[in-house]
N, C-alpha and C positions, 0 to 999 in steps of 0.2 A: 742884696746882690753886690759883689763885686764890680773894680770899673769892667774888667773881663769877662761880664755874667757868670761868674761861681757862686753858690750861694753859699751864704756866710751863716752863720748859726754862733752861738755863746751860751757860757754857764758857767757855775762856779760852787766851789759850799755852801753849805748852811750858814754862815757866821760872816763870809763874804773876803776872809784874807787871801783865798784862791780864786781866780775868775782866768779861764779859758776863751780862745776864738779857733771856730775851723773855719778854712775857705775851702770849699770844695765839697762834693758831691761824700756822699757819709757811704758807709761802707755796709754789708750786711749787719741785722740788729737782730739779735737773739735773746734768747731766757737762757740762762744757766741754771741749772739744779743741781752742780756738782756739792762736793761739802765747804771744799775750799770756799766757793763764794756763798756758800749759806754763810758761810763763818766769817767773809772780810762784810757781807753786808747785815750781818745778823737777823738776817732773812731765811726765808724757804729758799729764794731762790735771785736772781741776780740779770736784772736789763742792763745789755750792754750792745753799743753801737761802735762798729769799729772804722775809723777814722783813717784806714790805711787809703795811701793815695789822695789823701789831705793834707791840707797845712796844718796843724796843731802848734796854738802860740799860746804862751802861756803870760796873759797879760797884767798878773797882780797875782804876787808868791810864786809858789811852785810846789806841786805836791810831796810830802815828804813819802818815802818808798822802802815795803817791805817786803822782802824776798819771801814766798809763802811754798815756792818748789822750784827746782832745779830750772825748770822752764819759764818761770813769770815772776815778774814783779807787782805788788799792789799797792797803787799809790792815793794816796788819802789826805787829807788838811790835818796840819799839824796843829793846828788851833782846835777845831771842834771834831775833826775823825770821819766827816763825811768820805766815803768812799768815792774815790773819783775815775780808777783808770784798771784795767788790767792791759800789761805790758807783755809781750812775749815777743821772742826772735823773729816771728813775722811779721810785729804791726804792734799798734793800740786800742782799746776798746776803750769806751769812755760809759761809763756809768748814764743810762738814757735820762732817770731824775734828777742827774747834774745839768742839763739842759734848763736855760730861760723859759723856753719854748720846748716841751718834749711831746706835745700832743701830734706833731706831724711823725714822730720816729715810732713803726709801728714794727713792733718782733715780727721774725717771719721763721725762725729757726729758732728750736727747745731741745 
């Protein structure tokens, strides 16, 4: 927690040159099945916790970012490619097993 009681949360790549911090309350957490994120996480399918109405700090690198449609950004470690973020004009969503700790972050929307 914050000195403010916010809960703070962290995570970062696989490889470790990307490492994130949120303060604040985490936003809806969803499964994605589109194809877009089959394709950015080479997955079926894509956890993602969105961060809007949080601090998002980016405490070691910063994600390198690929425009994948007119609407979003997908930003990922330029070192090893771990998937890190989907970006769009509303907000951020952060990749949930980019999380230190993802065991409390549970999908509630597919």
């Amino acid at each position: 927690m914050s000195l403010d009681n916010r809960p703070i949360y962290t995570g970062g790549c696989q490889c470790g040159a990307v490492r994130f911090r949120v303060e604040g309350a985490l936003g809806d957490a969803s499964v994605c099945h589109c194809r877009m994120c089959q394709k950015a996480s080479g997955n079926f399918y894509l956890p993602l916790v969105s961060v809007r109405g949080a601090t998002l700090d980016w405490t070691r690198g910063e994600p390198k970012r690929f425009r994948s449609s007119n609407a979003a950004l997908r930003g990922f470690c330029p070192e090893c490619g771990t998937p890190l973020t989907f970006e769009a004009p509303d907000g951020v969503a952060l990749a949930i097993a980019a999380f230190d700790d993802p065991t409390g972050i549970a999908p509630t929307i597919q």
